[in-house]
NUBAFI-435294 format. One record per atom (N, C-alpha, C): residue in three letters; residue number from 1; atom name; x, y, z. Coordinates in Angstrom, 2 decimals. Layout:
N
{code = ALA; pos = NUM; site = CA; X = X; Y = Y; Z = Z};
...
//
This chain:
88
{code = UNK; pos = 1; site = N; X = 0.84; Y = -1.17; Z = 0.00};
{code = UNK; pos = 1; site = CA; X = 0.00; Y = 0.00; Z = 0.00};
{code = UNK; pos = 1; site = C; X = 0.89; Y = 1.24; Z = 0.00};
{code = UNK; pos = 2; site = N; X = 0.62; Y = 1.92; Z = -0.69};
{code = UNK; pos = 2; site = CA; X = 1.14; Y = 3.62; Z = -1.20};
{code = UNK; pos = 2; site = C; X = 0.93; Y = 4.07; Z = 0.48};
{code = UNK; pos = 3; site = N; X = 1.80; Y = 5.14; Z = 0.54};
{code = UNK; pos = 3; site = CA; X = 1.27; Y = 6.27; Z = 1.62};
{code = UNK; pos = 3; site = C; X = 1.49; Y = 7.58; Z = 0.61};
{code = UNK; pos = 4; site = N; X = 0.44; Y = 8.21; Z = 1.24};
{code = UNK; pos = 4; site = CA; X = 0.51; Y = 9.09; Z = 0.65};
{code = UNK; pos = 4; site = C; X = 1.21; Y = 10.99; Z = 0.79};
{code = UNK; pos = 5; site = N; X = 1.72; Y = 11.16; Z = -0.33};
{code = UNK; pos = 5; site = CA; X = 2.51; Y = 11.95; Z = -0.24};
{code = UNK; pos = 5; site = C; X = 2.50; Y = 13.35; Z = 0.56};
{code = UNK; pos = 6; site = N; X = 3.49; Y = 13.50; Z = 1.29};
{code = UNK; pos = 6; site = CA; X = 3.71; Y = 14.85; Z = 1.76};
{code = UNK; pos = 6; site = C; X = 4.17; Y = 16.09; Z = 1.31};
{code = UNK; pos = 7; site = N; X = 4.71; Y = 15.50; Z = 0.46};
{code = UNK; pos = 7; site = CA; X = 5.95; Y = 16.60; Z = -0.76};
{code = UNK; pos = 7; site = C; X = 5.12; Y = 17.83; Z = -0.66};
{code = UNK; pos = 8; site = N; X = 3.67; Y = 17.95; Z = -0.79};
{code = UNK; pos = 8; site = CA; X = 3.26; Y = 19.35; Z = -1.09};
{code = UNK; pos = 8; site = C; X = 2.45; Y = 19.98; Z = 0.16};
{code = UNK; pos = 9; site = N; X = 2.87; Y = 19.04; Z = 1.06};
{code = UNK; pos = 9; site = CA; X = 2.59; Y = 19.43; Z = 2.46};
{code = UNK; pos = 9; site = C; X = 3.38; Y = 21.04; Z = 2.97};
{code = UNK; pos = 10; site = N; X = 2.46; Y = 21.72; Z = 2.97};
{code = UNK; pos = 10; site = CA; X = 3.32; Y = 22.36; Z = 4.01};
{code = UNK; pos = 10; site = C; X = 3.87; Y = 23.74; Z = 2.82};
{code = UNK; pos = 11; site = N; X = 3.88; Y = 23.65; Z = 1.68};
{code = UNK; pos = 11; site = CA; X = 4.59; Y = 24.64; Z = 0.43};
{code = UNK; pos = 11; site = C; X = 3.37; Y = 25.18; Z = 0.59};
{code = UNK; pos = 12; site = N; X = 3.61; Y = 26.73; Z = 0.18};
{code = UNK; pos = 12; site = CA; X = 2.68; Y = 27.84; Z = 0.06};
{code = UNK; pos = 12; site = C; X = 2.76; Y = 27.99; Z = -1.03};
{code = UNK; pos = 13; site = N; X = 1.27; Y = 28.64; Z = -1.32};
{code = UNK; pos = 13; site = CA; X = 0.76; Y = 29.02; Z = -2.83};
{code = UNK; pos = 13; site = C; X = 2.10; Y = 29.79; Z = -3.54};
{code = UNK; pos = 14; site = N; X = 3.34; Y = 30.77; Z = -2.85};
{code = UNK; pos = 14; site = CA; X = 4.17; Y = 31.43; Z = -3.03};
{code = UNK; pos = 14; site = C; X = 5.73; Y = 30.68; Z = -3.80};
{code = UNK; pos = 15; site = N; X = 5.24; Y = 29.67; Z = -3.12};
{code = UNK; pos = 15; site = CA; X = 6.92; Y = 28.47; Z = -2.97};
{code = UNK; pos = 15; site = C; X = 6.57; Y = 27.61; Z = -4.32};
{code = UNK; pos = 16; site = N; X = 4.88; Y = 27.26; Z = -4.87};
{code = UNK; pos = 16; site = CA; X = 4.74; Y = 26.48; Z = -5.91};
{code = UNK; pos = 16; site = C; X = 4.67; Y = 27.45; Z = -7.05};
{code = UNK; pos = 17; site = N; X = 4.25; Y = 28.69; Z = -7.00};
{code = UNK; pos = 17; site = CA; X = 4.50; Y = 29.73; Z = -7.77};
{code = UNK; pos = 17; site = C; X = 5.79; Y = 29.77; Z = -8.40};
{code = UNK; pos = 18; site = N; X = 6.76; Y = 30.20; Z = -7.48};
{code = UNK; pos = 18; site = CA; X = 8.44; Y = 30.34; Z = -7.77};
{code = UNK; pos = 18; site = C; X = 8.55; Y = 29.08; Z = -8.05};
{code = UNK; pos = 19; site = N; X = 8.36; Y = 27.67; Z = -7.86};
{code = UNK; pos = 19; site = CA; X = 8.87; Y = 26.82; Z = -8.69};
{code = UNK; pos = 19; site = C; X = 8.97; Y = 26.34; Z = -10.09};
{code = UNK; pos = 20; site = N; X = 7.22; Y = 27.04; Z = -10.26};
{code = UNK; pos = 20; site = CA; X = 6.49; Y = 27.09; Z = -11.79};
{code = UNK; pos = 20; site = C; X = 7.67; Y = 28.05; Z = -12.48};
{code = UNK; pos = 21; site = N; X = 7.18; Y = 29.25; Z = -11.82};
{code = UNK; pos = 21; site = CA; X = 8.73; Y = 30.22; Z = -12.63};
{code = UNK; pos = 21; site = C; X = 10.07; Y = 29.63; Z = -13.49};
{code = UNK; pos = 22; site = N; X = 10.57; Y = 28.87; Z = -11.86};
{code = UNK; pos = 22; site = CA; X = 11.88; Y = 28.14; Z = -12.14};
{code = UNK; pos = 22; site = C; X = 11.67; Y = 27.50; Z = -13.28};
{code = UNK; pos = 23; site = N; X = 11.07; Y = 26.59; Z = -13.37};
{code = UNK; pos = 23; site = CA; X = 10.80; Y = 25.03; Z = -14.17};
{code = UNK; pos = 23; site = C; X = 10.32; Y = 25.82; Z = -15.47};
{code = UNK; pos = 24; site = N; X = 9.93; Y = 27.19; Z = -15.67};
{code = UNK; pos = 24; site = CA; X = 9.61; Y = 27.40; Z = -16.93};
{code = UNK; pos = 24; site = C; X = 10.45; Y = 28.39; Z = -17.72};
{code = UNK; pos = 25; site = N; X = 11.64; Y = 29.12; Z = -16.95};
{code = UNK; pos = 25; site = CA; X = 12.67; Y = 29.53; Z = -17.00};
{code = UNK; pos = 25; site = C; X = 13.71; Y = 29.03; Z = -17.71};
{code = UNK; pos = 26; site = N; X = 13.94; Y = 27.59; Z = -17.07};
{code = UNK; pos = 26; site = CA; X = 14.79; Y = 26.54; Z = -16.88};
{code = UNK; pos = 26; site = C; X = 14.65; Y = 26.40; Z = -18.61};
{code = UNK; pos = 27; site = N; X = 13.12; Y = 25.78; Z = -19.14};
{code = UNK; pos = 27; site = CA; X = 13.01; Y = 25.19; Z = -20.19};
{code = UNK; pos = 27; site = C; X = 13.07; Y = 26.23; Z = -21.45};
{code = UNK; pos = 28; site = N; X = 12.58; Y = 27.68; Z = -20.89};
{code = UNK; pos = 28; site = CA; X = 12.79; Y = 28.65; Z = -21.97};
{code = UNK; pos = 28; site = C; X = 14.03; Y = 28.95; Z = -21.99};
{code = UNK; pos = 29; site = N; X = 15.11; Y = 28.85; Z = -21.30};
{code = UNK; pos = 29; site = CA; X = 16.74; Y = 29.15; Z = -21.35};
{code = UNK; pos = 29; site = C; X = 17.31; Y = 27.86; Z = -22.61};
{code = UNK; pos = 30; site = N; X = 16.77; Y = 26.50; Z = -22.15};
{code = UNK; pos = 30; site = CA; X = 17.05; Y = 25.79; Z = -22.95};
{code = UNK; pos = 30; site = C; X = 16.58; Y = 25.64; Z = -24.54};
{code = UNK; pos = 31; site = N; X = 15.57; Y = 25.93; Z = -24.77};
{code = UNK; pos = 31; site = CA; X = 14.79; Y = 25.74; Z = -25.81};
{code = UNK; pos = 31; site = C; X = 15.09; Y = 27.00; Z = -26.54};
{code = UNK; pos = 32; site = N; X = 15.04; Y = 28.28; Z = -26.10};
{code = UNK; pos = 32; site = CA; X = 14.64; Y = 29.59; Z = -26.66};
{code = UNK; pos = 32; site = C; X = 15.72; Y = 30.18; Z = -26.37};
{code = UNK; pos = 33; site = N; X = 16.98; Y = 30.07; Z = -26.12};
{code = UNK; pos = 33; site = CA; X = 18.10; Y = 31.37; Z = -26.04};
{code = UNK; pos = 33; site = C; X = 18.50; Y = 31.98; Z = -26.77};
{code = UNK; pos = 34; site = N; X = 17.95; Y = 31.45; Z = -28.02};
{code = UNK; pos = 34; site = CA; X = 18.83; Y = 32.43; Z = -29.08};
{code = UNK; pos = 34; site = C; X = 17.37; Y = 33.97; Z = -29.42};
{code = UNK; pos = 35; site = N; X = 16.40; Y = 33.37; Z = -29.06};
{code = UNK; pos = 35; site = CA; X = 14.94; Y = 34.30; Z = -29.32};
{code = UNK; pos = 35; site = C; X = 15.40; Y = 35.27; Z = -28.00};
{code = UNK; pos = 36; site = N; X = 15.70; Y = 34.69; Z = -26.96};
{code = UNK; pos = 36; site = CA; X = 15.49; Y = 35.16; Z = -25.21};
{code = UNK; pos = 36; site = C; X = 16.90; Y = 36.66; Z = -25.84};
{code = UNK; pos = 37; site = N; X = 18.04; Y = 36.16; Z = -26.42};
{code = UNK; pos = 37; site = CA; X = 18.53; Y = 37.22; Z = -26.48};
{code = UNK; pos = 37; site = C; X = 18.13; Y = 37.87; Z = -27.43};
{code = UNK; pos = 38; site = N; X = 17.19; Y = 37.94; Z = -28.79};
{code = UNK; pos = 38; site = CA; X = 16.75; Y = 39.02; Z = -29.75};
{code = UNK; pos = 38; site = C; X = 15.73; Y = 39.46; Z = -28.98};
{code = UNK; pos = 39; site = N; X = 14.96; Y = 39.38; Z = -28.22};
{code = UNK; pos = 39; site = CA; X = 13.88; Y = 39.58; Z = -27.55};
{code = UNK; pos = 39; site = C; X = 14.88; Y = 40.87; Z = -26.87};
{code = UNK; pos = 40; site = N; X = 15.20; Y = 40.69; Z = -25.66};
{code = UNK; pos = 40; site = CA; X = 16.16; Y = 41.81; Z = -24.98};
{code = UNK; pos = 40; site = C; X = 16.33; Y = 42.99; Z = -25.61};
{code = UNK; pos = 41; site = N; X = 16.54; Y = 42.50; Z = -26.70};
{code = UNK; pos = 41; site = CA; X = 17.01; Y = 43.88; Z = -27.83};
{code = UNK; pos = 41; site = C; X = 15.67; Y = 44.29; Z = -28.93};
{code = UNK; pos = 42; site = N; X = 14.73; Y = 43.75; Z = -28.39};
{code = UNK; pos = 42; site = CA; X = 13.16; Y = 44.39; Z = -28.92};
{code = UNK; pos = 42; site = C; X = 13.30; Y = 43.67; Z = -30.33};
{code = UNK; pos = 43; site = N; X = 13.88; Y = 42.26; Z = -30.88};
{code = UNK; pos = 43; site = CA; X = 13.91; Y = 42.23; Z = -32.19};
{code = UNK; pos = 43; site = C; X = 13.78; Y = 40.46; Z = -32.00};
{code = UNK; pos = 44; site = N; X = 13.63; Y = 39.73; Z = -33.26};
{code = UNK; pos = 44; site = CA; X = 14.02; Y = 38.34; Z = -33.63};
{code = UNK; pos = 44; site = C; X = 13.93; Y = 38.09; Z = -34.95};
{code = UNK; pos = 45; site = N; X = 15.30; Y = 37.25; Z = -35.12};
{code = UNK; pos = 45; site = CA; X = 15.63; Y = 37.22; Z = -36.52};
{code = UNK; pos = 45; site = C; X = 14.48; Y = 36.59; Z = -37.29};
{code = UNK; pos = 46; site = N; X = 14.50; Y = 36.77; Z = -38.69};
{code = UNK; pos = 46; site = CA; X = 13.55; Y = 35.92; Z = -39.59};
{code = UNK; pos = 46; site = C; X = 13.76; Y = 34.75; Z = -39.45};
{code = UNK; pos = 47; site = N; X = 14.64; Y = 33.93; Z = -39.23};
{code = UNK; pos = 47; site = CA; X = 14.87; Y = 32.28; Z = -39.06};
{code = UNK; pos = 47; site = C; X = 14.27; Y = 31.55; Z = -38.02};
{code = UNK; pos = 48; site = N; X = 14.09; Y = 32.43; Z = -36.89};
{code = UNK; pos = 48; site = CA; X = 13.15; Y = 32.26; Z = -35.73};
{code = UNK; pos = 48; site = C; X = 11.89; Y = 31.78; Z = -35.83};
{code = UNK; pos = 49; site = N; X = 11.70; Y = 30.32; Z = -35.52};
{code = UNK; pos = 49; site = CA; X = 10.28; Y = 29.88; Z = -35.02};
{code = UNK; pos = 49; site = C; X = 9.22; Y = 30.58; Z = -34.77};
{code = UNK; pos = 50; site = N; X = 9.52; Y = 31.77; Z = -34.03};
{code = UNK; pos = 50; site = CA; X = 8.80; Y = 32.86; Z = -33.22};
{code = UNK; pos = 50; site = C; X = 9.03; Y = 33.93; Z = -33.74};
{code = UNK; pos = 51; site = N; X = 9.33; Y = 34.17; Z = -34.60};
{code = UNK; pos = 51; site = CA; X = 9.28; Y = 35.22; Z = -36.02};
{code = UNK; pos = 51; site = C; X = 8.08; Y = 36.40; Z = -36.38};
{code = UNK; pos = 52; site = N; X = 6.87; Y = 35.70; Z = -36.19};
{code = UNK; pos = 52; site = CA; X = 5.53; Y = 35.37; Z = -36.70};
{code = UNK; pos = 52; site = C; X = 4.57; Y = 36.17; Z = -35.93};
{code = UNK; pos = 53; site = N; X = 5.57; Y = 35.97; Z = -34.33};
{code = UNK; pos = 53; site = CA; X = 4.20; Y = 36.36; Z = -33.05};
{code = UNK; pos = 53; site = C; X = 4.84; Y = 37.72; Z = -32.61};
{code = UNK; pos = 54; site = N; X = 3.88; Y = 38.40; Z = -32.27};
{code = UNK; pos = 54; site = CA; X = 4.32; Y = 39.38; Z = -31.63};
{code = UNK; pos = 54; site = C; X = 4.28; Y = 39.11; Z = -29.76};
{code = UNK; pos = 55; site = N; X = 5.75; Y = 39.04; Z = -29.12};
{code = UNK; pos = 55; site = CA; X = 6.24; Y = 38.65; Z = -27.99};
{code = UNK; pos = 55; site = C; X = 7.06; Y = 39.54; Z = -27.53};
{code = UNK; pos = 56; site = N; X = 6.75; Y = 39.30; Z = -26.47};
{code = UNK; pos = 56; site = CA; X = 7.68; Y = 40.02; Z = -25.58};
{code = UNK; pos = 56; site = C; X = 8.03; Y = 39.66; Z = -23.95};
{code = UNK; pos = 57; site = N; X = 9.01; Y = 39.85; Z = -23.25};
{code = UNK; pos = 57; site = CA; X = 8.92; Y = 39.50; Z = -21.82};
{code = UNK; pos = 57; site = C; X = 8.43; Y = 40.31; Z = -20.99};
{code = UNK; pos = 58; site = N; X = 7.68; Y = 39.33; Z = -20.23};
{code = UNK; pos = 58; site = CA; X = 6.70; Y = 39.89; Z = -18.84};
{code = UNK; pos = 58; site = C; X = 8.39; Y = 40.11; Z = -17.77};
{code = UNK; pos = 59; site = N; X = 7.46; Y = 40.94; Z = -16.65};
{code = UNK; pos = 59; site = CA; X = 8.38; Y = 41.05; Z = -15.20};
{code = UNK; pos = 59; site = C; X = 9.21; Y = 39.82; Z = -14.75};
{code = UNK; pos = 60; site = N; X = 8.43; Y = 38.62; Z = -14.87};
{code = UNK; pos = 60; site = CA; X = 9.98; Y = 37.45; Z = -14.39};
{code = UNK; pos = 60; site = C; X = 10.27; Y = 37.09; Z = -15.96};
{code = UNK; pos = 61; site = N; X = 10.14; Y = 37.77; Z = -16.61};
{code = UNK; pos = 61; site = CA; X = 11.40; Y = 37.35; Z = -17.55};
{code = UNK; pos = 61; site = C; X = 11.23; Y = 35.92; Z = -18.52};
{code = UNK; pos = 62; site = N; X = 9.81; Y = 35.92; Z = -18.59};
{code = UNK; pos = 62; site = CA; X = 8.67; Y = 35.12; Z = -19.14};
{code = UNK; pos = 62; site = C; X = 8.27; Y = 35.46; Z = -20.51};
{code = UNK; pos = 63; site = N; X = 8.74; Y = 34.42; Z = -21.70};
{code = UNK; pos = 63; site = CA; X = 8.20; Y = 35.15; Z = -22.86};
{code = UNK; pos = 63; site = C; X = 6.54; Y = 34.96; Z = -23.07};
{code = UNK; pos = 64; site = N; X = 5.70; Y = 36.17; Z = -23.40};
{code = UNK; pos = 64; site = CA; X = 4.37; Y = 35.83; Z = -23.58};
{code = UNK; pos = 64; site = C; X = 4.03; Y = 36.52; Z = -25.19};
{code = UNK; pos = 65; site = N; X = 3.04; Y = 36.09; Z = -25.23};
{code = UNK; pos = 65; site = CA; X = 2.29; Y = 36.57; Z = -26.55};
{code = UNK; pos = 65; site = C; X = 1.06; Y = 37.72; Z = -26.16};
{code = UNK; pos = 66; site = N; X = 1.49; Y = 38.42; Z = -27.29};
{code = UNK; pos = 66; site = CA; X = 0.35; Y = 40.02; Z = -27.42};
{code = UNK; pos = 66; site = C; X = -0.35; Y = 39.40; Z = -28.73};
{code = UNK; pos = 67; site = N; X = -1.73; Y = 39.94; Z = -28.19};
{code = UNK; pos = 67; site = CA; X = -2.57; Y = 39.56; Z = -29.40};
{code = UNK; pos = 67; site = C; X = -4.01; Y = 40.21; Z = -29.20};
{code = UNK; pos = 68; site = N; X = -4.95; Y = 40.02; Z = -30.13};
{code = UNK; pos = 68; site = CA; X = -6.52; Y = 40.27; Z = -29.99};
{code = UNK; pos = 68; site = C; X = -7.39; Y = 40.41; Z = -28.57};
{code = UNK; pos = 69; site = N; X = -6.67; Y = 39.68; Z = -27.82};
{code = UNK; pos = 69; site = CA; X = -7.26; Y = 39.96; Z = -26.53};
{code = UNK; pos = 69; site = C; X = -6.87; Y = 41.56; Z = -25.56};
{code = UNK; pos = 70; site = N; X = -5.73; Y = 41.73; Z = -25.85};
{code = UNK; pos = 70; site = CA; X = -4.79; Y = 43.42; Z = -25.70};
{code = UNK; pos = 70; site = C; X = -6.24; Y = 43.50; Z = -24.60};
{code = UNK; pos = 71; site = N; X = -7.01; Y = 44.29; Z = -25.20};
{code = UNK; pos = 71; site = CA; X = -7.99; Y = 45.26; Z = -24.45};
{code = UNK; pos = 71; site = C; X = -9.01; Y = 44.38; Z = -23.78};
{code = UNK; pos = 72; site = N; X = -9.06; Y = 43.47; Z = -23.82};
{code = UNK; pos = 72; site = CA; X = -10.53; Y = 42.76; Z = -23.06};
{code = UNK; pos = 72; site = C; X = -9.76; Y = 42.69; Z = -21.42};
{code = UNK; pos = 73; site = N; X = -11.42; Y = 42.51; Z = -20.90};
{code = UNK; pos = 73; site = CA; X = -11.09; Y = 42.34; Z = -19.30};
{code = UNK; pos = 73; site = C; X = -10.76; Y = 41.36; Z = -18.62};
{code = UNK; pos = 74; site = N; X = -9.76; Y = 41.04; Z = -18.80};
{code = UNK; pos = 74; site = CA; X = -9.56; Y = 39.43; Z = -18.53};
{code = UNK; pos = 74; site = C; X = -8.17; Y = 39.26; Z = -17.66};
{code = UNK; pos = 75; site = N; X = -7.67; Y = 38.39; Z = -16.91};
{code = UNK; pos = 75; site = CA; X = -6.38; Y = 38.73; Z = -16.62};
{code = UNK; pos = 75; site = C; X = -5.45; Y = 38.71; Z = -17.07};
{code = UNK; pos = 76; site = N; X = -4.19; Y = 39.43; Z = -16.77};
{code = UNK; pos = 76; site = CA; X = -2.81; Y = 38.92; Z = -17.66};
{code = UNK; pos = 76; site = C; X = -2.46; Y = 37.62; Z = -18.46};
{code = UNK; pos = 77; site = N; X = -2.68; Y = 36.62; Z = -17.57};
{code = UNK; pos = 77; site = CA; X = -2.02; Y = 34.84; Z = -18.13};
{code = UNK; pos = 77; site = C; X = -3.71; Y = 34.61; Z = -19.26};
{code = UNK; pos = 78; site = N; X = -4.14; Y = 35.40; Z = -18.86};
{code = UNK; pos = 78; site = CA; X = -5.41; Y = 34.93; Z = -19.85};
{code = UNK; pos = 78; site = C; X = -4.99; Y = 35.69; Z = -21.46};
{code = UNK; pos = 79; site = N; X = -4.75; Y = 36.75; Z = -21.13};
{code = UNK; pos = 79; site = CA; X = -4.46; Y = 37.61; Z = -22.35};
{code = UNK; pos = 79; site = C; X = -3.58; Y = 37.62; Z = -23.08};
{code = UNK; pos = 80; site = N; X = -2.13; Y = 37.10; Z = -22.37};
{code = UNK; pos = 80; site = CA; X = -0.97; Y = 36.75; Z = -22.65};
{code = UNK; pos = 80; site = C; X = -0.40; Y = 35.39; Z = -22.59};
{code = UNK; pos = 81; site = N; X = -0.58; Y = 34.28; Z = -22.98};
{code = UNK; pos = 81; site = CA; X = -0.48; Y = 33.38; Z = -23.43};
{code = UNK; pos = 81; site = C; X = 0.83; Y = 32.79; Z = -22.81};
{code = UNK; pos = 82; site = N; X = 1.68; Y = 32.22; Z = -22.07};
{code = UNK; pos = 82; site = CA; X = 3.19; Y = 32.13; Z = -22.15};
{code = UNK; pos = 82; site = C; X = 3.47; Y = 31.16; Z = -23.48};
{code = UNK; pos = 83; site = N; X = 4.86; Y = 31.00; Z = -23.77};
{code = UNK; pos = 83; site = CA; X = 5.63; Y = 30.64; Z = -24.73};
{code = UNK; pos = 83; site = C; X = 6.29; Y = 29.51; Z = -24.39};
{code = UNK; pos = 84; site = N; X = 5.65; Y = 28.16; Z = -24.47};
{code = UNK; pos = 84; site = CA; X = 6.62; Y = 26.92; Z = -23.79};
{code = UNK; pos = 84; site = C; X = 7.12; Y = 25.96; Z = -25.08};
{code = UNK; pos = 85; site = N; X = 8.22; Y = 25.46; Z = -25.06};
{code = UNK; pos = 85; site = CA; X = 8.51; Y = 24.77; Z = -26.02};
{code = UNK; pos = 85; site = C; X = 7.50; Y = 23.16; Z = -26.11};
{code = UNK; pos = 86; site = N; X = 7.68; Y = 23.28; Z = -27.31};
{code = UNK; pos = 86; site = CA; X = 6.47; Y = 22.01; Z = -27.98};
{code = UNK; pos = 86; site = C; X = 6.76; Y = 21.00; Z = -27.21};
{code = UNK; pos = 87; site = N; X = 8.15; Y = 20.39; Z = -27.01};
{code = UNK; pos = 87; site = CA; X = 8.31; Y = 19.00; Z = -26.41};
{code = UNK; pos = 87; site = C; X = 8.73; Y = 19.24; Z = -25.01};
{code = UNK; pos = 88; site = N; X = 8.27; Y = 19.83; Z = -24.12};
{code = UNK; pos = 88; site = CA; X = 8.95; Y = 20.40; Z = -22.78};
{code = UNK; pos = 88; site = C; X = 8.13; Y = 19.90; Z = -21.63};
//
């Protein structure tokens, strides 16, 4: 018989937050560095996957997507989409 887990015993809404961050950081450093640095500099080359979208980074440093939603009342992660790699 399983017992069941504690692991998320005890972590605050704050601690699983910053981990999400981490873990999606982690995979956009890997996947996206060559975009993560044209991005910085307000640009991305034509050869870029992400060419196409209009993106940019949020406050942690999160690539998201701008689009049709811009003005509706909705929240940020609703409006802005993040940017995760396909196989991640």
């Amino acid at each position: 018989m399983l017992k069941k887990s504690s692991v998320l015993h005890g972590s605050t809404s704050e601690e699983l937050s910053e981990a999400e961050r981490f873990w999606i950081q982690s995979e956009r450093e890997k996947f996206f560095s060559e975009e993560l640095k044209f991005l910085k500099d307000n640009k991305i080359e034509k050869e870029s996957s992400l060419y196409n979208y209009m993106l940019y980074l949020d406050e942690n440093g999160l690539i998201r997507l701008e689009g049709r939603l811009e003005f509706r009342n909705l929240l940020m992660d609703e409006k802005h989409s993040l940017i995760l790699p396909k196989n991640s």
